[in-house]
C-alpha positions, 0 to 999 in steps of 0.5 A: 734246191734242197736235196729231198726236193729236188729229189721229189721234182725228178721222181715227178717228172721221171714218174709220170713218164715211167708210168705212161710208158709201162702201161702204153707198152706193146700197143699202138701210140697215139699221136702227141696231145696239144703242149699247153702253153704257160701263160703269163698276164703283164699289165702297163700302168702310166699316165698319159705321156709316158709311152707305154705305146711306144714302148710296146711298139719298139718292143715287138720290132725287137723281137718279132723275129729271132735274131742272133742267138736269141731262140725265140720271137714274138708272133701276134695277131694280124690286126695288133701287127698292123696296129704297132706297125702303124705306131712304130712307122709314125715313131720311126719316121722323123717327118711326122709328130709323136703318136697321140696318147691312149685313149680309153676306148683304145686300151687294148689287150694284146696277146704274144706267143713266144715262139721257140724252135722244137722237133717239129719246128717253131712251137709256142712255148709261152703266151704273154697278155700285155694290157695296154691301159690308158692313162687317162683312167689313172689321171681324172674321174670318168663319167662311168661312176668309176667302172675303169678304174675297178676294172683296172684295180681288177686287172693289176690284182690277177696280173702277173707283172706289173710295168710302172711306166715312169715318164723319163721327160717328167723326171728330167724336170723334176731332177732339174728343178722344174715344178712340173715335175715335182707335181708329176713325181708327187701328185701325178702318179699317186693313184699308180703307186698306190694299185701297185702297193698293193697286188701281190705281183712283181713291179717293174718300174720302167723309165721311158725316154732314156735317151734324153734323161742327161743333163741334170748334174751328172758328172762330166763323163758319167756312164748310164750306171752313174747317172742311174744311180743318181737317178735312183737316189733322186727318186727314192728320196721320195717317201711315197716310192720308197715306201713302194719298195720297202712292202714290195719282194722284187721291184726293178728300176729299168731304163729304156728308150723307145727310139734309142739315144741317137734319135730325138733331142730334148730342147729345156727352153720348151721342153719338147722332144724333137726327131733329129731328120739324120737320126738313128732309130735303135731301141735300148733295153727295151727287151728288158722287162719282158726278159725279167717277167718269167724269171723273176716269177720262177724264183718267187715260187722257187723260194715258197716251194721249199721254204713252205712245201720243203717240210711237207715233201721231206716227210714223205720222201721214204714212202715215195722212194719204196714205190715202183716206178709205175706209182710214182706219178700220181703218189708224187702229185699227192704229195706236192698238191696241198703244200705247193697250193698253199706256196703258191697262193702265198706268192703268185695268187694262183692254185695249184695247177695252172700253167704257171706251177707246171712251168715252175715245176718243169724248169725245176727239174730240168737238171734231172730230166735226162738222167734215167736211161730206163726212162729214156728207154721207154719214153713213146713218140709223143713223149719224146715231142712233149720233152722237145717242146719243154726243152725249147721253153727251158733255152727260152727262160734260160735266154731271159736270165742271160739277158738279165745277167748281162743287164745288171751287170752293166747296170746293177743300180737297176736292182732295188 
């Protein structure tokens, strides 16, 4: 961060609370107001067969508790705990067949609270809406005169991350010279590619079915990098997904497996997927996406905040520095709103202002919020609240970027 603006980032946050505290001075606090909750729109594209179910089934089991060191879980509604609970049972249990696809009136939104330990115990300290669209809707024309279809158009538009989910068995074809997957990679999901071309927001191509893209060449030995890497090269040989890169700022290739790589075989004669009765189910990398959302998010609007409000807010910096502490907040919100609106109707889509800018701005400063004892000094008991719950979102990101340090650095060929 560049020296004025990070200056600027900490006069905001240290202003606001200053000026809260001089004038509450001397009378009776009120109680803490409700936190707002950032939230974050994540949408899963994918023909039928893909998993994006599975997927999201095997995701929540991971992480609807914290375990270890991991400062969060994911809490849903009752009705969508049962409902993945119910797929994951049918996935995890080796006497019964795969779950049957979406259908469209099965598309489903369903939302998480991130969940993270503050002052006052477990606080949401982000929402997550994960669309779970059918594939049905990308493959053939419905009889609704195309109403699903620019409903999804819609959804991919405002969302902030998109999951492209690649059919991990279809690659395998295609790497294999079966025609099958020559007509999946080059016709089937086309109308996929072509919605993710144009949004505005990051791609995260998810490759199902891990665990059983083997077999198709690789070198005796190869690790998960080597045959990612062979993967990749396969895949962007093709003008059509690497024009998808080329217009794209952040697009992830991100292998995971539902069930993990111990559960289920993959038989060439029939190209089924059969459950192994002595398999074991570990899901793998299947926190990955998620873990890449806000992160990814936060650093897209890091870059247009100082590349397009750096100038702006360095222009200022003498005016704001000769203010008293007390007109800090609101002269250093006038400064930021034109300049970050403009950054971030650029980057995310969105005016300034929402949830999203506030948890931007917020772990921007987060190096600088402890410095001033004066306003340690002054902060009230529901300052104090706001700042823990702040906190406790700032060890969540942190945790997210970890888990993404550790993903690429064991599979670098990940990043495009």
């Amino acid at each position: 961060m560049g020296t004025g603006l990070g200056i600027i980032v900490a006069l905001a946050v240290a202003g606001a609370i200053v000026a809260v505290a001089v004038r509450r001075r001397g009378r009776r606090q009120p109680p803490a107001p409700d936190v707002p909750v950032p939230a974050v729109q994540v949408v899963a594209l994918g023909i039928s067969g893909a998993g994006k179910t599975v997927f999201l089934a095997s995701l929540f089991h991971e992480l609807h508790v914290p375990i270890d060191d991991r400062p969060y879980f994911l809490r849903a509604e009752a009705a969508d705990r049962v409902r993945l609970s119910g797929v994951l049972r049918q996935v995890s249990d080796a006497r019964q067949p795969w779950p049957a696809g979406t259908a469209v009136a099965q598309t489903r939104r369903y939302t998480f609270d991130c969940m993270a330990r503050a002052m006052d115990g477990w606080v949401p300290v982000l929402r997550i809406s994960y669309l779970d669209y059918a594939g049905e809707v990308l493959e053939e024309a419905l009889g609704d005169d195309g109403a699903a279809l620019r409903e999804l158009e819609s959804e991919v538009d405002r969302a902030d991350a998109v999951l492209g989910m690649l059919d991990g068995r279809q690659i395998l074809r295609y790497l294999t010279g079966d025609p099958g997957g020559t007509a999946y990679l080059v016709a089937a999901i086309q109308p996929m590619i072509g919605m993710m071309v144009t949004g505005r927001s990051p791609i995260y191509l998810v490759l199902t079915k891990w665990d059983i893209l083997r077999g198709f060449g690789e070198p005796d030995g190869a690790d998960d990098n080597a045959r990612l890497e062979l993967v990749r090269h396969a895949l962007f040989a093709l003008p059509q997904l690497q024009g998808l890169v080329d217009v794209r700022n952040i697009v992830r290739l991100i292998p995971v497996s539902a069930v993990g790589p111990e559960f289920a075989r993959f038989d060439p004669a029939t190209g089924r997927i059969d459950k192994r009765q002595d398999g074991r189910f570990r899901p793998q990398h299947v926190e990955v996406p998620l873990a890449a959302v806000v992160p990814d998010l936060l650093k897209r609007f890091r870059q247009a905040f100082e590349r397009d409000a750096g100038a702006s807010v360095n222009s200022q910096l003498r005016r704001v520095m000769r203010l008293s502490p007390g007109e800090w907040g609101g002269a250093v919100a006038d400064v930021l709103t034109k300049p970050a609106s403009a950054a971030l109707g650029a980057v995310i889509g969105r005016p300034f202002g929402t949830e999203l800018v506030t948890l931007a701005l917020e772990w921007m400063s987060r190096p600088y919020r402890e410095k001033g004892e004066q306003v340690a000094a002054f902060r009230t008991e529901a300052e104090r609240r706001l700042a823990a719950v702040a906190d406790a979102r700032g060890n969540v990101v942190e945790h997210f970027q970890k888990t993404m340090y550790v993903f690429e650095a064991k599979l670098p060929a990940s990043r495009l």
